[in-house]
C-alpha positions in Angstrom: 7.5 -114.1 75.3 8.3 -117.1 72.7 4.4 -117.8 72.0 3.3 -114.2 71.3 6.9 -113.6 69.1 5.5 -117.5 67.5 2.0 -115.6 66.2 3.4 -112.4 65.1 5.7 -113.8 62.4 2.8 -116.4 62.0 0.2 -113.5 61.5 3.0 -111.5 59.3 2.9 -113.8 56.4 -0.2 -114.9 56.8 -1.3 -110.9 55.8 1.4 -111.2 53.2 0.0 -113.9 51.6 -3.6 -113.3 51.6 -2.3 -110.2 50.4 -0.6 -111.3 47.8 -3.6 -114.0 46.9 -5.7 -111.5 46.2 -3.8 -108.7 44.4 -1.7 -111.4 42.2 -4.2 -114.5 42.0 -7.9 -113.2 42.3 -7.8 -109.5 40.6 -6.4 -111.0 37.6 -8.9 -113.6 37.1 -11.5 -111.6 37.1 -10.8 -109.1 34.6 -8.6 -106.4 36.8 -4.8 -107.8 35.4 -4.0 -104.0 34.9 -4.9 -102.6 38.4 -2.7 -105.2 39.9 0.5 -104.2 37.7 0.1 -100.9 38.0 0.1 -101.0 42.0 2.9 -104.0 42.3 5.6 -101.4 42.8 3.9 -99.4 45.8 2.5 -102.9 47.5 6.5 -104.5 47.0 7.6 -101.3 48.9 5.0 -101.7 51.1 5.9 -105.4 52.4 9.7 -104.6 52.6 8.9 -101.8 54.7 7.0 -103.7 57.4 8.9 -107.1 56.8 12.3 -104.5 58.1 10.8 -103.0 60.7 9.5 -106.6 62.2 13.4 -107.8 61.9 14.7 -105.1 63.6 12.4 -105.2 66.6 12.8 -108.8 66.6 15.9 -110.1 65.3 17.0 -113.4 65.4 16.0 -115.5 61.8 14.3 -113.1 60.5 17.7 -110.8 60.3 19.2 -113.3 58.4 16.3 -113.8 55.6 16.3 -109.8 55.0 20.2 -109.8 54.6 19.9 -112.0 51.8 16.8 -110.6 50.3 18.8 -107.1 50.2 21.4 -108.6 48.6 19.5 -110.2 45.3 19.4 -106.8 43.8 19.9 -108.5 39.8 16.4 -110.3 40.4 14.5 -108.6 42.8 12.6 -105.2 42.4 14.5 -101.7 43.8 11.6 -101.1 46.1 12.4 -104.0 48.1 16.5 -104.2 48.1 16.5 -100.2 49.1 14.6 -101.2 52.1 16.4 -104.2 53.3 19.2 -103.0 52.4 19.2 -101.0 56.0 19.0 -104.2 57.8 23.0 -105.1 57.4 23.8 -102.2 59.9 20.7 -101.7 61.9 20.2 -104.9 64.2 20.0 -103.2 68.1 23.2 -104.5 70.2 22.2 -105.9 73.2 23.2 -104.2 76.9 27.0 -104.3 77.7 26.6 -106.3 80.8 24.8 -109.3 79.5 27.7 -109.7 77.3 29.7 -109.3 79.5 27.8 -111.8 81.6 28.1 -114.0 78.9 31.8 -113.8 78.4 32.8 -114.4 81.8 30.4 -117.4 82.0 32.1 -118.8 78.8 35.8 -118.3 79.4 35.7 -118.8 83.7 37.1 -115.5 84.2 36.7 -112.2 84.6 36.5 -109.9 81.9 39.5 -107.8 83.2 41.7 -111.0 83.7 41.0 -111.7 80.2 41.5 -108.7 78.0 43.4 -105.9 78.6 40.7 -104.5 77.3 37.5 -104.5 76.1 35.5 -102.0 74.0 32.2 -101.7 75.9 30.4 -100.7 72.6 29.8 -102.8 70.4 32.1 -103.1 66.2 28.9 -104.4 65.0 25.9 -106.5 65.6 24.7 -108.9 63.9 21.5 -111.6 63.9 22.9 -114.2 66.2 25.8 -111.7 67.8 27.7 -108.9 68.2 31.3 -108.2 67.5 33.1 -106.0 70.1 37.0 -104.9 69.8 39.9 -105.5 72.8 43.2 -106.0 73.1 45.0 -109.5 74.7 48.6 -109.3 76.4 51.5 -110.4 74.6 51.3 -113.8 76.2 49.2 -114.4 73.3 50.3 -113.9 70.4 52.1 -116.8 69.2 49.0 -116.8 66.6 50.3 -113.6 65.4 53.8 -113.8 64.7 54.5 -110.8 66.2 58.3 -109.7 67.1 57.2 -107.4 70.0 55.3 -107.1 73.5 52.4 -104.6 72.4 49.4 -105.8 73.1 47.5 -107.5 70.1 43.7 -106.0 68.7 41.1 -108.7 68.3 37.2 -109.1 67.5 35.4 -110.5 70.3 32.0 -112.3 68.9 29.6 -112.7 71.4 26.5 -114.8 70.9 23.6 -113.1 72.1 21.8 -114.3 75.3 18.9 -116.6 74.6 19.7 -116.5 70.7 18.7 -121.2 71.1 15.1 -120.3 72.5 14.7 -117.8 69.5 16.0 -119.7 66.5 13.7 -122.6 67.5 10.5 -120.2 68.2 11.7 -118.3 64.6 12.1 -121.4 62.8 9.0 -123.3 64.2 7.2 -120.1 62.7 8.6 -120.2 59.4 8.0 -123.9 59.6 4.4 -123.5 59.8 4.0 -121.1 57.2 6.3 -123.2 54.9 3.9 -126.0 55.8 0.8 -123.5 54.1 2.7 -122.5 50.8 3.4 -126.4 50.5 0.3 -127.1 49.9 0.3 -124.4 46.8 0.8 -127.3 43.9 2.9 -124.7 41.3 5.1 -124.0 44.5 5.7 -127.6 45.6 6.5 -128.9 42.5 9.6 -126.8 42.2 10.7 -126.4 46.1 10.1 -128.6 49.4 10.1 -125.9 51.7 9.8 -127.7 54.5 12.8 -129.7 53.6 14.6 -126.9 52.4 14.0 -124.9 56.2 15.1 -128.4 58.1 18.1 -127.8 55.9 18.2 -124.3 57.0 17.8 -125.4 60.9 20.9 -127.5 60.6 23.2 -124.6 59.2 21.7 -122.2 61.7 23.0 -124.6 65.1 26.3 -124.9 62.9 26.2 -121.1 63.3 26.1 -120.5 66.6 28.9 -123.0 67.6 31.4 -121.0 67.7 34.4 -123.2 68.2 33.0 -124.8 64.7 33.7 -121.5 62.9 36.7 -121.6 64.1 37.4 -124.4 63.1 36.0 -123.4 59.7 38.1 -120.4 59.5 41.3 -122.3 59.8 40.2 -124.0 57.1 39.3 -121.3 54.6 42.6 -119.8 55.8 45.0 -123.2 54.8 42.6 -123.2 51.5 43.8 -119.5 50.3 47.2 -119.8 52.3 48.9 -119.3 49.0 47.4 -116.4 47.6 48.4 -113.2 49.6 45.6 -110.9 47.7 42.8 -112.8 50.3 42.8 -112.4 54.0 41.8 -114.5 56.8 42.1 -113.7 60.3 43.6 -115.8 62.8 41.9 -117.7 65.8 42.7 -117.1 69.1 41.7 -120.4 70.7 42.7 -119.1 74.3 39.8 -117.4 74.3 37.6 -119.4 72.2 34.4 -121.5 73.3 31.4 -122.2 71.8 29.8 -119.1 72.4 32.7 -116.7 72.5 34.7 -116.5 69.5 38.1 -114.3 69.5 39.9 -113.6 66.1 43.0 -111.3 64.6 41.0 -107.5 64.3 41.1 -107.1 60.6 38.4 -104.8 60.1 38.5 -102.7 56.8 36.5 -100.8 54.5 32.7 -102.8 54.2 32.6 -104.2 50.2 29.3 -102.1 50.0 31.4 -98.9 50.6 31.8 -97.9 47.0 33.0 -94.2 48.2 35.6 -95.2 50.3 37.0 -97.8 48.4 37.1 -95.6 45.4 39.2 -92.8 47.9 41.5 -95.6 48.3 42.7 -95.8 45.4 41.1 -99.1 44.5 39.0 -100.4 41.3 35.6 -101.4 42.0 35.4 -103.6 38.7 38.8 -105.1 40.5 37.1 -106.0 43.5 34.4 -107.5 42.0 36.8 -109.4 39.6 38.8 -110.8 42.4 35.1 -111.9 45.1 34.1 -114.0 41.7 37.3 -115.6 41.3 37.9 -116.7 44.7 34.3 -118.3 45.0 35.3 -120.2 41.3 38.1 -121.8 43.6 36.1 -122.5 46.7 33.4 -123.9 44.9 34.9 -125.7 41.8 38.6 -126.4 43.5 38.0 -126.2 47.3 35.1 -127.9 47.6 34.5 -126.2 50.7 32.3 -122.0 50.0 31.7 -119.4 52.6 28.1 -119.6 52.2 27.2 -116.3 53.9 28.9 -113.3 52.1 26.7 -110.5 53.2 28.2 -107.5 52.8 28.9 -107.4 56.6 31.1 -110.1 56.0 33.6 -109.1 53.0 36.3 -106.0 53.9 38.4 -104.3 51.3 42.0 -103.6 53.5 44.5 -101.3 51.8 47.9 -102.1 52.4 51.0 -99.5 52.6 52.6 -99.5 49.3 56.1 -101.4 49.4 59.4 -99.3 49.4 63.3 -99.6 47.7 63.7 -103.1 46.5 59.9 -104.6 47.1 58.4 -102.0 45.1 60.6 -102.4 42.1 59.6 -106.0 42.3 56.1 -105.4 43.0 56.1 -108.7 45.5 53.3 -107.6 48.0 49.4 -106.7 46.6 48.2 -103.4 47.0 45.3 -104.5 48.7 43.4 -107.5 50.1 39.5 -109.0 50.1 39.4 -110.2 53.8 36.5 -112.7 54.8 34.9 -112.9 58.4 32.4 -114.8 59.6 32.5 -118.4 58.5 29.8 -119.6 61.2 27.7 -120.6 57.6 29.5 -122.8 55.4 29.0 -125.6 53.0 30.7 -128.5 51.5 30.2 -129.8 47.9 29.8 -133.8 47.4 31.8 -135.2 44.3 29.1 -135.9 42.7 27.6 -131.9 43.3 31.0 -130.9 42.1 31.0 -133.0 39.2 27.6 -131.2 38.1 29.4 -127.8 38.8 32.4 -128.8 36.8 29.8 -129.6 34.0 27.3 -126.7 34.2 30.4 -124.1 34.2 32.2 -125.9 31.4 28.9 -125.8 29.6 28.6 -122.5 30.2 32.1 -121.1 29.5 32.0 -122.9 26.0 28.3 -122.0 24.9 27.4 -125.7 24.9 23.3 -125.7 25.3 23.5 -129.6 25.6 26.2 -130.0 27.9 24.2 -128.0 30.4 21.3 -129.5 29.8 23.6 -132.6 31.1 24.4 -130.3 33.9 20.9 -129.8 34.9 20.4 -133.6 35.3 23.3 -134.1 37.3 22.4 -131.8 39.7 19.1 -133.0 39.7 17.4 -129.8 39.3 15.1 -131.0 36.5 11.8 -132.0 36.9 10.8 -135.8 35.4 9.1 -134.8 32.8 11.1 -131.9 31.5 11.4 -131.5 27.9 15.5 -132.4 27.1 15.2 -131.2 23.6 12.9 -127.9 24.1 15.0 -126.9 27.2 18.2 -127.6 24.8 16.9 -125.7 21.8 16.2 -122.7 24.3 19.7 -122.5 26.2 21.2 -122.5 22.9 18.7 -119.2 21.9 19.7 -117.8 25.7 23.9 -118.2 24.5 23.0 -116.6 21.4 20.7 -113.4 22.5 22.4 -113.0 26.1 26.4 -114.1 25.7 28.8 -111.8 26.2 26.2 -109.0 27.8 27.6 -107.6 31.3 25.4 -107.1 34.2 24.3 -103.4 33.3 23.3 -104.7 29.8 21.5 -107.4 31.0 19.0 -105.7 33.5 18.8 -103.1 30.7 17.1 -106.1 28.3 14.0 -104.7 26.9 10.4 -106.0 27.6 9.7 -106.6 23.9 12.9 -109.1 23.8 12.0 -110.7 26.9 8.2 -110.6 25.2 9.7 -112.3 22.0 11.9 -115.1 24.1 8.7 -115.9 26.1 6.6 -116.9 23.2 9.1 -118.3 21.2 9.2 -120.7 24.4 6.1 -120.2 26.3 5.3 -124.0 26.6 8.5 -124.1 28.3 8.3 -121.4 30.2 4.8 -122.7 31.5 6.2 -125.8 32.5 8.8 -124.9 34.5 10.4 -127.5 34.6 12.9 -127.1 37.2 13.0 -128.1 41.3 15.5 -126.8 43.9 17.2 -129.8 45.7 18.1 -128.6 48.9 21.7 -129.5 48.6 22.6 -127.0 46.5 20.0 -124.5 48.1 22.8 -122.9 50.1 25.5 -122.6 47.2 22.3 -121.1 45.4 22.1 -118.4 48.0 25.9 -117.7 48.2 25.6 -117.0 44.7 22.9 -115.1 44.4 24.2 -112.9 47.1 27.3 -112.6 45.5 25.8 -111.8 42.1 23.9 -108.9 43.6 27.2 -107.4 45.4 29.4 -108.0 41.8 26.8 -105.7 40.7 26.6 -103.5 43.0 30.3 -103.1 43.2 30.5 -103.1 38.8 27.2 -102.6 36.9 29.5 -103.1 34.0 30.6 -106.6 35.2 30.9 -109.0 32.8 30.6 -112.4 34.3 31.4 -114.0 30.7 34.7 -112.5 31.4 35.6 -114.8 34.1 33.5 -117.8 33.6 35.1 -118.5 30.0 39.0 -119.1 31.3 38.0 -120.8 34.6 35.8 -123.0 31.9 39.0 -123.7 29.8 41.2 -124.3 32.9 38.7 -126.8 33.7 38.5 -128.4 30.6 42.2 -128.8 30.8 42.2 -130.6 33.1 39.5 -132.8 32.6 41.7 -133.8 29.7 45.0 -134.2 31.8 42.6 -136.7 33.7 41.2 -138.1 30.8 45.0 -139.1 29.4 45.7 -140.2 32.6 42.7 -143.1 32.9 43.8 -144.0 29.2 47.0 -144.3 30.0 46.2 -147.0 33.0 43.6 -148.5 30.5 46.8 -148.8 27.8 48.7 -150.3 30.8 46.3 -153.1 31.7 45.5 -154.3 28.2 49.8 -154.1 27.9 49.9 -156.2 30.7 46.8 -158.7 29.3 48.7 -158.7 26.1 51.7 -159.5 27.4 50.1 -162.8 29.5 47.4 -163.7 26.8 49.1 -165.0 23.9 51.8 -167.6 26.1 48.7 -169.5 27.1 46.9 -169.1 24.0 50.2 -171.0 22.6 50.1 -173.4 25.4 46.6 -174.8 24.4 47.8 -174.9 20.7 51.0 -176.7 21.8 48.6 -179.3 24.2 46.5 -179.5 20.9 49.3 -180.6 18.4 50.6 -183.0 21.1 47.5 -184.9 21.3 47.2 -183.5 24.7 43.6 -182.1 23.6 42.0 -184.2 21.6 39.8 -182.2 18.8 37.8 -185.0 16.5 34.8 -182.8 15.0 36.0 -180.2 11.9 33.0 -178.1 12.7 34.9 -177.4 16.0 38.1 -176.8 14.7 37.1 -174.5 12.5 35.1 -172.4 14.7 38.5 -172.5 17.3 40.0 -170.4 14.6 37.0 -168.3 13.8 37.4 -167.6 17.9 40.9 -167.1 17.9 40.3 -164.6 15.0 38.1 -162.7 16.2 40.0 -162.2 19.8 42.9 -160.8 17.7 40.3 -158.5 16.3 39.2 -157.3 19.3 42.5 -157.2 20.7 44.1 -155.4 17.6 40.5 -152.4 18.0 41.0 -152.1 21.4 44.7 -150.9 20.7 44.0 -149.2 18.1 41.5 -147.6 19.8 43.9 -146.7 22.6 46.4 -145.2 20.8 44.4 -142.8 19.1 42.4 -141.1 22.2 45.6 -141.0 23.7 47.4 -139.5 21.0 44.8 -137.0 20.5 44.7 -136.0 24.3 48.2 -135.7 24.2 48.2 -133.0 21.1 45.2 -131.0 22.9 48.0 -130.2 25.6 49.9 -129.1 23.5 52.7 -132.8 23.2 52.8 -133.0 20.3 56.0 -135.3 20.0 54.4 -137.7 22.0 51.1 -137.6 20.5 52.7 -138.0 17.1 54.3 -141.4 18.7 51.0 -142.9 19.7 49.6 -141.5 16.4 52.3 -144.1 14.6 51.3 -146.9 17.1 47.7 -146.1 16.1 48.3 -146.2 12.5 50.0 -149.6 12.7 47.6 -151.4 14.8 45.4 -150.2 12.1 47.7 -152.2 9.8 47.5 -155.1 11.8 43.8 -155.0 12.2 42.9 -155.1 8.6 45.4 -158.1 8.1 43.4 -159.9 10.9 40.1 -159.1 8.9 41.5 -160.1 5.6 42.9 -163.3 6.7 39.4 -163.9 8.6 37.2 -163.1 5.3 39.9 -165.6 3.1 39.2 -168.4 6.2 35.4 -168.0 5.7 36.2 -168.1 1.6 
């Protein structure tokens, strides 16, 4: 079963790609450019037709690859995200009783001592499981809060049976085949494939432990524990293992359900407003994304409007983005996040150079990249594209595009960009969650949002800033403070004889030295002062600032006496 499911993925791509060879590589070479344009659109159609129907019948990987290709619809053609697009809701559930099977094995009981009970068909299923809904007795819901005996609904996810033999037999194909497009020069030097599918193989055993999602799921849930408009459901670790996970039932209305979410009352430019802004925190404050938001995974839940007092004070939301699923996950480094910081800061305030900075940071520039061309061209990209929302931007005509790409064609050539897998999964959250801001808004204006969350990152930068000056000023206080005593003690030694100083030469360059330290001393302060001050006033203090402003202005003083007295010594 593994071997012959090994060579038909193998033999998949490899049609795909000789395919692709020849309409994209050879036809064009050889005079026929036009005949392979003009029948791109039916042969993309063509590919996402049989790539769906081979993840359906087989599942597994291959599930999760089509997810998020039908998800990138900003960058990828309609012909293939209209196909894929299918494959969130039609993955075949597997039989009731080798769930059950696997349930009972898990937890050590019987499914009827467990639940009270248990939906034999299945919520939804999914690449790696299904979901099924029950109820628990009240014995159990301590995790609930709840003030009475009824029993409590929950989301059983069961793993499906076997799911370890497939994701090594999947992976082990798509190794192989990564192995063949590695050896395509343009493609290696801008991906390692076969590092970037390890990568993948580590997230994907992550995934199916399910007592680490839980895990994960606690955590997301402490991260957002102060903002009532997100929702995370609640573990139920009594009947939790590592292939059964049981959480709070909070299903809702699907994020792709523009219809019904529209019945509801609710803004779909609102709902994309507030998926963007939660994934600003959980990448740039959290540290810590949901790094799988497939539309199967993101709920819109309407809550009852509040009554009397509540609704006069309008304390409760109207409705919440719930997130499920935290199986895939990732983490951002300091120094990752540091790049982030950068690269939206850049962003927010149109600064071509300060992205530029960003790129290298994040390492995503190739050695030999061209700093000023790529410079002059983000600076052209702010100036043509700012501002533009998502409909406007896909609506960007050929000709403009045609214009950019010559204006910067060596660029453009070059390519001079790689994809370091450590950001390849924060890549893929965001493209997915690009495509479903559009989908949910073609109107949405990411500029909108990116701008603020840029300031409020600058402000803080400078709040830190002040901060390390502020220790700096404190140290050189403190060396100030203890300098000058034993600077006078060697003096005193010297005009007791203690010291004994017979050449002039040397005497004269002790007080050239002395000088000088006072000069440095004297910059350094002034120096001080002024950054401080001037950090101070960009937050707005400005009584304090104006204080170190004075200090500033006196060390100043004090620094050109030093320097005149010093150009009188040398006279």
């Amino acid at each position: 079963m593994y071997k012959s499911r090994y060579r038909r993925i193998v033999l998949f791509f490899t049609r795909i790609i000789i395919s692709s060879i020849y309409w994209d590589l050879f036809l064009p070479r050889i005079g026929f450019r036009q005949s392979s344009l003009n029948s791109r659109s039916r042969r993309f159609r063509k590919y996402a037709i049989s790539f769906r129907n081979l993840a359906i019948q087989m599942g597994g990987v291959l599930i999760k690859v089509g997810q998020f290709l039908s998800s990138r619809v900003d960058i990828l053609p309609k012909e293939v995200t209209e196909e894929l697009v299918g494959l969130q809701d039609e993955v075949p559930p597997v039989k009731f009783d080798a769930i059950r099977k696997v349930v009972e094995n898990e937890l050590g009981n019987t499914l009827a001592s467990l639940f009270l009970t248990f939906d034999e068909k299945p919520l939804a299923a999914a690449s790696l499981g299904q979901v099924h809904r029950a109820t628990i007795a009240s014995t159990y819901q301590v995790a609930f809060s709840k003030s009475d005996s009824s029993p409590s609904a929950v989301a059983v996810k069961v793993q499906r049976p076997n799911i370890d033999r497939i994701i090594e037999t999947d992976l082990s194909a798509l190794q192989t085949v990564g192995n063949w497009l590695h050896r395509y020069r343009p493609l290696r030097k801008h991906a390692d494939i076969p590092e970037l599918l390890k990568e993948f193989a580590v997230i994907l055993h992550q995934e199916i432990d399910y007592e680490n999602e839980a895990r994960n799921a606690e955590t997301f849930a402490k991260n957002f524990s102060d903002d009532p408009n997100v929702r995370v459901p609640v573990v139920v670790w009594s009947h939790t293992k590592r292939r059964v996970l049981t959480l709070e039932d909070v299903w809702a209305i699907k994020i792709t359900d523009y219809q019904a979410i529209t019945q509801a009352g609710i803004s779909r430019s609102e709902v994309a407003s507030r998926l963007l802004n939660t994934y600003l925190q959980q990448i740039f404050e959290d540290a810590f994304f949901h790094a799988d938001p497939h539309p199967g995974n993101l709920f819109v839940n309407p809550l009852p409007m509040p009554t009397g007092f509540e609704y006069l004070k309008q304390t409760k939301p109207k409705w919440q983005l719930t997130f499920v699923d935290f199986g895939m996950v990732g983490t951002i480094p300091p120094k990752l996040r540091a790049g982030l910081r950068e690269l939206l800061i850049g962003v927010g305030t149109q600064d071509a150079s300060r992205v530029v900075k960003a790129y290298q940071m994040l390492d995503v520039l190739l050695p030999n990249a061209d700093i000023t061309l790529l410079e002059k061209a983000e600076a052209k990209v702010f100036e043509r594209f700012w501002g533009k929302n998502m409909s406007e931007l896909m609506s960007i005509s050929k000709e403009e595009m045609r214009e950019f790409a010559n204006d910067y064609r060596e660029l453009i050539y070059s390519m001079p960009f790689q994809v370091p897998q450590n950001i390849i999964f924060l890549a893929r959250a965001v493209g997915i969650l690009s495509g479903m801001c559009t989908g949910l808004d073609p109107n949405f204006n990411v500029w909108d949002h990116l701008a603020p969350f840029a300031q409020k990152l600058i402000a803080d930068e400078v709040k830190m800033n002040r901060e390390v000056w502020l220790d700096e000023f404190m140290n050189l206080a403190k060396a100030l403070f203890f300098v000058p005593p034993k600077m006078q003690t060697i003096l005193d030694r010297m005009d007791r004889g203690d010291i004994a100083v017979r050449t002039p030469e040397v005497t004269r360059q002790t007080q050239r030295l002395e000088g000088a330290l006072h000069q440095v001393v004297a910059g350094i302060i002034f120096s001080a002062l002024l950054l401080s001050g001037t950090q101070l006033l960009l937050e707005g203090k400005e009584i304090l600032s104006y204080i170190f402003f004075t200090g500033a202005v006196i060390s100043l003083l004090r620094l050109w006496q030093i320097a005149r007295r010093q150009h009188n010594n040398k006279i």
